[in-house]
C-alpha positions, 0 to 999 in steps of 0.5 A: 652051418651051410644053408644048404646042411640045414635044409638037407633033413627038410627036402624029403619033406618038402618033396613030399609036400609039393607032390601032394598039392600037385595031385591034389591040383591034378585031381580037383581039376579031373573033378571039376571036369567030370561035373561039367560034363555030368551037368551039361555045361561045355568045357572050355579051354585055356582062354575060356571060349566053349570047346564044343558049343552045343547047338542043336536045333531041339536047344535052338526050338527051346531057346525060341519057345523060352524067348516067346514065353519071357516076351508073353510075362513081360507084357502080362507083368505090364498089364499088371502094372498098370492095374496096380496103379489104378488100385493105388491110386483108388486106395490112396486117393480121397474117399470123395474124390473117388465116389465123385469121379465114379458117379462123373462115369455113370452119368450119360455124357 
């Protein structure tokens, strides 16, 4: 039998099969798109780069706003280090050691 005789009954099928993954392809990527575009994030084109950047001057403001309040916790987060320390260091430190170094800090130098 002919290779090409036992694959004949098989093509339509075939056929079919590679047009329903091609529009499925076609159409997932459609969705894709429109949820980009709903959610706001820029499309890219075949090399991954931001079609349109959005740059606006409000983006830009909130971008510096959000910048000033990151660097405001990240100084609040290092004072609160510190004071964790301190209180670690009392809670592990000898209950004598703690009683003698806070009547060493009362006394008038």
């Amino acid at each position: 039998m002919d290779p090409v005789d036992a694959l004949a009954p098989w093509l339509p099928l075939i056929a079919m099969l590679g047009l329903v993954i091609g529009l499925m392809s076609v159409a997932g990527w459609i969705y894709l798109t429109r949820l980009r575009i709903e959610k706001g994030y820029p499309l890219e084109n075949s090399w991954g780069k931001a079609i349109y950047p959005r740059t606006s001057t409000e983006e830009i403001e909130r971008i510096k706003l959000l910048s000033q309040e990151n660097a405001q916790l990240r100084a609040e987060l290092g004072s609160v280090k510190d004071r964790l320390a301190n209180v670690e260091r009392i809670v592990t430190d000898d209950s004598h050691c703690v009683s003698a170094e806070i009547e060493r800090l009362r006394l008038p130098n």
